[in-house]
C-alpha positions as a printed NumPy array, in Angstrom:
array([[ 56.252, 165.534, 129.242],
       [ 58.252, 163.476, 131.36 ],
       [ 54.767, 161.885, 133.341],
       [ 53.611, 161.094, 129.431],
       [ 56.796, 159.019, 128.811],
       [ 56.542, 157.277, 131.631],
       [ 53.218, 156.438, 131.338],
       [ 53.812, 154.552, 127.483],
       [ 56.993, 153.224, 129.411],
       [ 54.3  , 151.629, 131.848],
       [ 52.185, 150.505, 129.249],
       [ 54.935, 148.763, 127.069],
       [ 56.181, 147.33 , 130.473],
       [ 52.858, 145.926, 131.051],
       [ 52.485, 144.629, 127.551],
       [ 55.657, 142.905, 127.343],
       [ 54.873, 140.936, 130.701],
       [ 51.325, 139.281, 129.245],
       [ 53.92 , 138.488, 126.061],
       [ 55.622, 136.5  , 129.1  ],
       [ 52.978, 134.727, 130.749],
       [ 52.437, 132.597, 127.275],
       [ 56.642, 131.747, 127.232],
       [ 56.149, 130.607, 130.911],
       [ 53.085, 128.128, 129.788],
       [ 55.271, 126.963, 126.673],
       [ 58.328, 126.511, 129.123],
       [ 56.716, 124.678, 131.677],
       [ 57.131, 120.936, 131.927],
       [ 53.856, 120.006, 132.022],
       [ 52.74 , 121.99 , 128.61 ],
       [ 55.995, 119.619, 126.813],
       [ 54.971, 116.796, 128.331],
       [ 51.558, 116.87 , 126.991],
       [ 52.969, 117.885, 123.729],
       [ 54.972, 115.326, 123.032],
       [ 52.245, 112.528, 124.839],
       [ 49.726, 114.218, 121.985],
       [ 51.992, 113.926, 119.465],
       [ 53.015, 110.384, 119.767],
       [ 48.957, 109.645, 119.925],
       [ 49.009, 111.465, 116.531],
       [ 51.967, 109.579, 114.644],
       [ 50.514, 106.05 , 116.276],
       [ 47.317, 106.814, 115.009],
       [ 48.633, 107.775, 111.069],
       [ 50.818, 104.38 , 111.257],
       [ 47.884, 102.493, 112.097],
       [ 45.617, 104.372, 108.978],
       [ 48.442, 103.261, 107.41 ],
       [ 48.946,  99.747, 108.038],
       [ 45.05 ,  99.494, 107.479],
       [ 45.233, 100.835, 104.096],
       [ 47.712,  98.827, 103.211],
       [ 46.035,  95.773, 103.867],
       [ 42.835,  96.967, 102.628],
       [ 44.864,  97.362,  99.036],
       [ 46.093,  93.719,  99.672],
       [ 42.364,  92.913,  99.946],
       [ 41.661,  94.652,  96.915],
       [ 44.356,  93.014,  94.717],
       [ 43.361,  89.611,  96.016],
       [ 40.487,  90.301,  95.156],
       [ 40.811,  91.875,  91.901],
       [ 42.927,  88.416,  90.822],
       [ 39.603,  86.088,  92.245],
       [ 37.494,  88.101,  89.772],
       [ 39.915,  87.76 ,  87.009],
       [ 40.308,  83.952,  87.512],
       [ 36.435,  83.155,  87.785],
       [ 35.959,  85.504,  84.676],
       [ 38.668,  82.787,  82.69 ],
       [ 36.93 ,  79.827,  84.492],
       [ 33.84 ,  81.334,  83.448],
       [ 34.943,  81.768,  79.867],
       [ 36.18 ,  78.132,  79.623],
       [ 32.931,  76.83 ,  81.23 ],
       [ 31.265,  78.629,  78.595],
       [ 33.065,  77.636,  75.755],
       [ 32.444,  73.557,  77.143],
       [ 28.699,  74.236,  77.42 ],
       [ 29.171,  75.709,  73.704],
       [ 31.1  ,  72.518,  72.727],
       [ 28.926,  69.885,  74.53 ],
       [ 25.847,  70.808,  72.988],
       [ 26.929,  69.499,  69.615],
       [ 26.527,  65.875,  68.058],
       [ 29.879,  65.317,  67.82 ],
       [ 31.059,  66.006,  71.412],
       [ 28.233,  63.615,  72.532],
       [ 28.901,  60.985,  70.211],
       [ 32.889,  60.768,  71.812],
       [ 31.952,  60.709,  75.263],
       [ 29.411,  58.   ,  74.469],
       [ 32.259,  56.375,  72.71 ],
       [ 34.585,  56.975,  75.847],
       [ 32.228,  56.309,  78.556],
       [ 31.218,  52.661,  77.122],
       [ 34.372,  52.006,  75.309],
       [ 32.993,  51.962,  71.941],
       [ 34.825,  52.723,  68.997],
       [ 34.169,  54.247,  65.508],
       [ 35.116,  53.202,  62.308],
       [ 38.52 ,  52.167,  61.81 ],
       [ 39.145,  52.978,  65.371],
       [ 40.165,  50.327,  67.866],
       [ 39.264,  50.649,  71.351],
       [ 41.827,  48.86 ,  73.968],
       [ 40.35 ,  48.99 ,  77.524],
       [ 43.204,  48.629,  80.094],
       [ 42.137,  47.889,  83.796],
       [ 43.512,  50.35 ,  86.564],
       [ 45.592,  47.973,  88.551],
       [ 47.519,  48.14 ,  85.526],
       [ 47.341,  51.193,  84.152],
       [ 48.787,  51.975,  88.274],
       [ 51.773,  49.83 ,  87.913],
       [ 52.702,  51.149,  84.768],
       [ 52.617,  54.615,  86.461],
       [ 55.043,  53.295,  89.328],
       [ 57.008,  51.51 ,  87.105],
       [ 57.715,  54.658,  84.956],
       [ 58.631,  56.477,  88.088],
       [ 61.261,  54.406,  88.864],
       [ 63.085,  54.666,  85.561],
       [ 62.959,  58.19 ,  85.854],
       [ 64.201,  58.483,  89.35 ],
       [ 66.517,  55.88 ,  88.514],
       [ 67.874,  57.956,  85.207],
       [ 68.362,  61.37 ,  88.068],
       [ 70.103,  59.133,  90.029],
       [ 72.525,  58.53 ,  87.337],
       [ 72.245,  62.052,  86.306],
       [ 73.273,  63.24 ,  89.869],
       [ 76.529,  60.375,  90.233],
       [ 77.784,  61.893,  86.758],
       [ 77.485,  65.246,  88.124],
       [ 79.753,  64.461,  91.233],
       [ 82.274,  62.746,  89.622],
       [ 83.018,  65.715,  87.422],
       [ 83.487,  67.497,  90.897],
       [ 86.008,  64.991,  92.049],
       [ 87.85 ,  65.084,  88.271],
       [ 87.908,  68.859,  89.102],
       [ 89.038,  68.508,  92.819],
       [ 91.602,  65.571,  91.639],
       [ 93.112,  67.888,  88.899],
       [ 93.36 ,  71.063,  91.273],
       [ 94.475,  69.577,  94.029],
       [ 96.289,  66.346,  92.32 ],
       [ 95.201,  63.555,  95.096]])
């Protein structure tokens, strides 16, 4: 009996040394440096499907708005052809184009140099008037510094 012992002793032995031979491989240098060299290949390669699928739904969205906007501009064009095909809309750009007017209207041509220096003119008041605006702003600061700090 004691020969059949020690042969399963011998076999268990034997058994328990190929369980070995796998912890050496997963010990050795090598095997982790290879692991960790595959697995940084890995995670670089999902951040880059990444990044490209975000900017592929960037694309998408840009392009979703470009179809939206030429559906409007569409819409409006459609709605001009709609209008210009009637009487009336030709009969006011005739009246515009050779300055024409209709009954009871009067039509006052004004040349472009002037109509330009009108333009400028109004410009000035206005930055003129935020001009003001702004000095009556920064007095109130110095009223407020003046009354806080009394000089």
């Amino acid at each position: 009996m004691d020969k059949r012992i020690n042969i399963k002793n011998r076999k268990r032995a034997s058994d328990s040394n190929r369980g070995s031979d796998f912890s050496e491989i997963y010990n050795h240098w090598l095997f982790k440096l290879s692991s960790i060299v595959v697995s940084i290949i890995f995670i670089t390669s999902v951040v880059t499907s990444l990044r490209i699928m975000v900017q592929k739904l960037e694309i998408l969205k840009q392009a979703e708005q470009e179809v939206e906007e030429l559906r409007l501009t569409n819409l409006h064009l459609s709605i001009e052809i709609e209008d210009m095909s009637t009487d009336r809309y030709l009969e006011k750009e005739a009246r515009n184009r050779l300055n024409f007017g209709g009954e009871g209207e009067v039509a006052f041509v004004i040349p472009s140099n002037i109509l330009n220096s009108a333009k400028d003119e109004v410009r000035s008041i206005l930055n003129a008037m935020e001009k003001q605006s702004d000095k009556a702003n920064n007095n109130m600061e110095e009223w407020i510094t003046f009354l806080l700090l009394g000089v």
